[in-house]
C-alpha positions as CSV (number, residue, x, y, z in Angstrom):
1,X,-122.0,25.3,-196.3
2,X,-120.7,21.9,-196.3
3,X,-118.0,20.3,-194.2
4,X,-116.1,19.4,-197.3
5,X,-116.8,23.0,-199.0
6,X,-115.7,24.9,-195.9
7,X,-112.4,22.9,-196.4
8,X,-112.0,23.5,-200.0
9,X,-112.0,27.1,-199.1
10,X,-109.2,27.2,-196.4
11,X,-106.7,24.5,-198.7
12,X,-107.1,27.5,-201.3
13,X,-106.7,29.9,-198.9
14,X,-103.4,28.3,-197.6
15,X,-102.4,27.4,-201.4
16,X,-102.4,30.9,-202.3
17,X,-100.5,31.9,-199.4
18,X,-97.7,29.4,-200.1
19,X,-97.6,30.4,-204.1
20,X,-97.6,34.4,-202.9
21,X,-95.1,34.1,-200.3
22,X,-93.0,32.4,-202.4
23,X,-92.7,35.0,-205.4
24,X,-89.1,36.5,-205.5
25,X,-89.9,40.5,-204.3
26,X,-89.0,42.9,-206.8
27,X,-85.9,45.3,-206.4
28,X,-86.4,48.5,-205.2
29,X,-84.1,51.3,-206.3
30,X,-83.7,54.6,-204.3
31,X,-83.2,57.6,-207.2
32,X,-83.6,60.4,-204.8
33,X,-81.8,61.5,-202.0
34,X,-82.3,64.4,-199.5
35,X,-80.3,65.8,-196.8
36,X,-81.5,64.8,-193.1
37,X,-82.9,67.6,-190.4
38,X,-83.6,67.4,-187.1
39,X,-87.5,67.2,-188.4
40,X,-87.2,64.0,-189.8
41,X,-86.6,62.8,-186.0
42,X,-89.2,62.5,-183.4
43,X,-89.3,64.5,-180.4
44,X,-87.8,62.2,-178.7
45,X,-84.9,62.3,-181.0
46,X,-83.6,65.7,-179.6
47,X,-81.3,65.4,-176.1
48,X,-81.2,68.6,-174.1
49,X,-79.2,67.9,-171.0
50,X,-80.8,70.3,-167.9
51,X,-79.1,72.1,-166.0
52,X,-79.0,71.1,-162.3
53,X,-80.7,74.6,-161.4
54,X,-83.4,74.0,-163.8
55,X,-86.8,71.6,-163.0
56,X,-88.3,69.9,-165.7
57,X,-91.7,70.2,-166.7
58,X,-93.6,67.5,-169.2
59,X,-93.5,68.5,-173.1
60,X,-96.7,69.8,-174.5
61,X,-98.0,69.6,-178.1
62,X,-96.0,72.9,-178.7
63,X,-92.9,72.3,-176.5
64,X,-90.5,69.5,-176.9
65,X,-89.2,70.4,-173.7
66,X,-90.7,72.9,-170.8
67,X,-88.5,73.8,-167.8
68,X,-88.7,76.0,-164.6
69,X,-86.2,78.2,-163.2
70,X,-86.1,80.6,-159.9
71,X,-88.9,81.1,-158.7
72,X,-91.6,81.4,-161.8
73,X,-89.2,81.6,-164.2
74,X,-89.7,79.3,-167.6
75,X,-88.0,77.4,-170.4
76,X,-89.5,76.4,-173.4
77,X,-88.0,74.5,-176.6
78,X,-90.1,74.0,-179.5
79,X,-90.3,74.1,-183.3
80,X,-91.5,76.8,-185.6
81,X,-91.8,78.1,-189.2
82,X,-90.9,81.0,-190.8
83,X,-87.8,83.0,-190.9
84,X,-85.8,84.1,-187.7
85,X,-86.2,87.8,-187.8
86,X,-90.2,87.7,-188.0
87,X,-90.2,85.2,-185.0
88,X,-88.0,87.3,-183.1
89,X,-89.6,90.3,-183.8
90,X,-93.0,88.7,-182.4
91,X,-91.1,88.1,-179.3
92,X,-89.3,91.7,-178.7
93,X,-92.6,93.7,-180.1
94,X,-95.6,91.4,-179.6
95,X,-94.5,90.2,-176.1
96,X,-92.4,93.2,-174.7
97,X,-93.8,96.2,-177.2
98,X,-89.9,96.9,-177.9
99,X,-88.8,98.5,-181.3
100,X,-88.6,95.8,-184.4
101,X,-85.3,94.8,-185.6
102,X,-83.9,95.4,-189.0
103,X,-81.3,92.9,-189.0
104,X,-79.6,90.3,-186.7
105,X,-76.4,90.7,-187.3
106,X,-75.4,92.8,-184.5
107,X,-77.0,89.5,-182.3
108,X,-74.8,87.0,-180.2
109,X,-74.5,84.5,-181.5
110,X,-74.5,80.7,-180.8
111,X,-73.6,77.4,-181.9
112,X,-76.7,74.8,-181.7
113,X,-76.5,71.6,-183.6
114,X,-74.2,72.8,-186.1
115,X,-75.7,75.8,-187.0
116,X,-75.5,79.5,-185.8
117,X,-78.1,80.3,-183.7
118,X,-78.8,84.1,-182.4
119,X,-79.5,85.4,-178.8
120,X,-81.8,88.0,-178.6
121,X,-82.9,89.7,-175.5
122,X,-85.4,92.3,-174.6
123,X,-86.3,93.7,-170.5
124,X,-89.7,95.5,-169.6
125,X,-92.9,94.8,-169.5
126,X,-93.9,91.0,-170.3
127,X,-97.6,91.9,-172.1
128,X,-98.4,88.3,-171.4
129,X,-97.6,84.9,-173.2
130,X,-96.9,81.4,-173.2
131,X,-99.7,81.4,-171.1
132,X,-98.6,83.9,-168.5
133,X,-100.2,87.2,-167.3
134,X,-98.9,90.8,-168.2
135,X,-96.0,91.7,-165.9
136,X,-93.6,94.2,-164.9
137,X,-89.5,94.1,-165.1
138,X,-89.7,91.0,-166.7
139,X,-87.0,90.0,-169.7
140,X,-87.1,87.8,-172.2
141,X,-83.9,85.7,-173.4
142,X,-84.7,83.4,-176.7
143,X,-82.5,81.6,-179.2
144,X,-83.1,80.8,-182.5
145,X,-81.8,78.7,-184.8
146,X,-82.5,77.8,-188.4
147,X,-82.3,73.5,-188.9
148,X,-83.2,72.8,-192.0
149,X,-86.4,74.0,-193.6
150,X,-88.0,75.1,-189.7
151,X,-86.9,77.0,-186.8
152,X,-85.7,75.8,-183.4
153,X,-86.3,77.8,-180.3
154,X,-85.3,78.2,-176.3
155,X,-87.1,80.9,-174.9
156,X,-86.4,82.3,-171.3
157,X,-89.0,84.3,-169.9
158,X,-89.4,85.7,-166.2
159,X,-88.2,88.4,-163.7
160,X,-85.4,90.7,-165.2
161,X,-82.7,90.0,-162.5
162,X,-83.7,85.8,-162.5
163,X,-83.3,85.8,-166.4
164,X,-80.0,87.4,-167.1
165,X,-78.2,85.8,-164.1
166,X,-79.4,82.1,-166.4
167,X,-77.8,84.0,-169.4
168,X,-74.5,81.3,-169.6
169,X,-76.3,78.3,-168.5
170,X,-78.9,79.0,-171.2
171,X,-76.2,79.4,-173.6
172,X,-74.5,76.5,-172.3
173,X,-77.8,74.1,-172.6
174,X,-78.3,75.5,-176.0
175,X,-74.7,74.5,-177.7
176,X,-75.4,71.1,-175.9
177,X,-78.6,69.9,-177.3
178,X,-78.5,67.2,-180.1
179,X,-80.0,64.7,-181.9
180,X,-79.6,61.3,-181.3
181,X,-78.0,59.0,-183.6
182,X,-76.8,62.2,-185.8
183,X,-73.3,64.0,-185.3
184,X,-74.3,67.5,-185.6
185,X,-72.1,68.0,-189.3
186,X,-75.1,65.7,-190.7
187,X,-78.1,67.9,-189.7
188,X,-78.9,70.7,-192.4
């Protein structure tokens, strides 16, 4: 190709790109709205402030946030489908071979990002989980929230005596989580 041909080609090339760029854009008009949840943010859109006691752990693909407590005791927050009673009823029969519930209403229950969260607890055998071995007088605490379409979880696992004396501060970390940039009125 020619000296003179190659430069034909780029003075096109830069005419075309001055007659584009200097087209008005067309209007765009939003028809549709939706409410936000805390799943249109990120993970790192959800604060948790730890408690002193507690010893953070990194997130996995699972967790948004993985603490330690006592001596082996665990915290994890993550996400999850489904309705609340089946997920809790994993926990308390899968994980602890306790009764299923019918119903949560007789659970405590907790304020979490403007929502009403339940506290469920179960004590016994730990048949293994979250990656840990089977293991005697352990307890489970967990709460779980409905935000929006999913689920959001803190589950306390470890020994019995460890677990229930965390039962406030869990509570308390749980009513202080949030998302950033949202007041907790505009998450659904």
């Amino acid at each position: 190709m020619s000296k003179h041909c190659r430069w034909l080609h780029i003075a096109g090339a830069l005419s075309l790109t001055l007659f584009v760029s200097c087209r008005e854009n067309a209007e765009v008009v939003v028809t549709e709205q939706r409410e936000l949840t805390m799943f249109d943010a990120n993970r790192d859109s959800l604060v948790a402030v730890m408690p002193p006691e507690w010893r953070q752990l990194p997130g996995t693909q699972f967790r948004l946030f993985n603490y330690r407590f006592g001596e082996d005791g665990e915290v994890a927050v993550g996400r999850s489908r489904g309705d609340i009673l089946p997920n809790i009823n994993r926990w308390v029969v899968d994980q602890f071979g306790k009764k299923p519930l019918a119903t949560t209403d007789d659970l405590q229950k907790v304020s979490v990002l403007g929502q009403q969260g339940v506290l469920v607890s179960a004590k016994g055998k730990f048949k293994g989980g979250m990656g840990k071995p089977a293991r005697e007088n352990a307890a489970l605490l967990g709460m779980i929230v409905a935000v929006g379409d999913q689920l959001l979880t803190v589950k306390m696992i470890g020994d019995a005596d460890a677990v229930f004396s965390e039962k406030d501060r869990l509570i308390k970390f749980c009513e202080k989580l949030r998302i950033s940039g949202l007041r907790s009125e505009e998450i659904k």
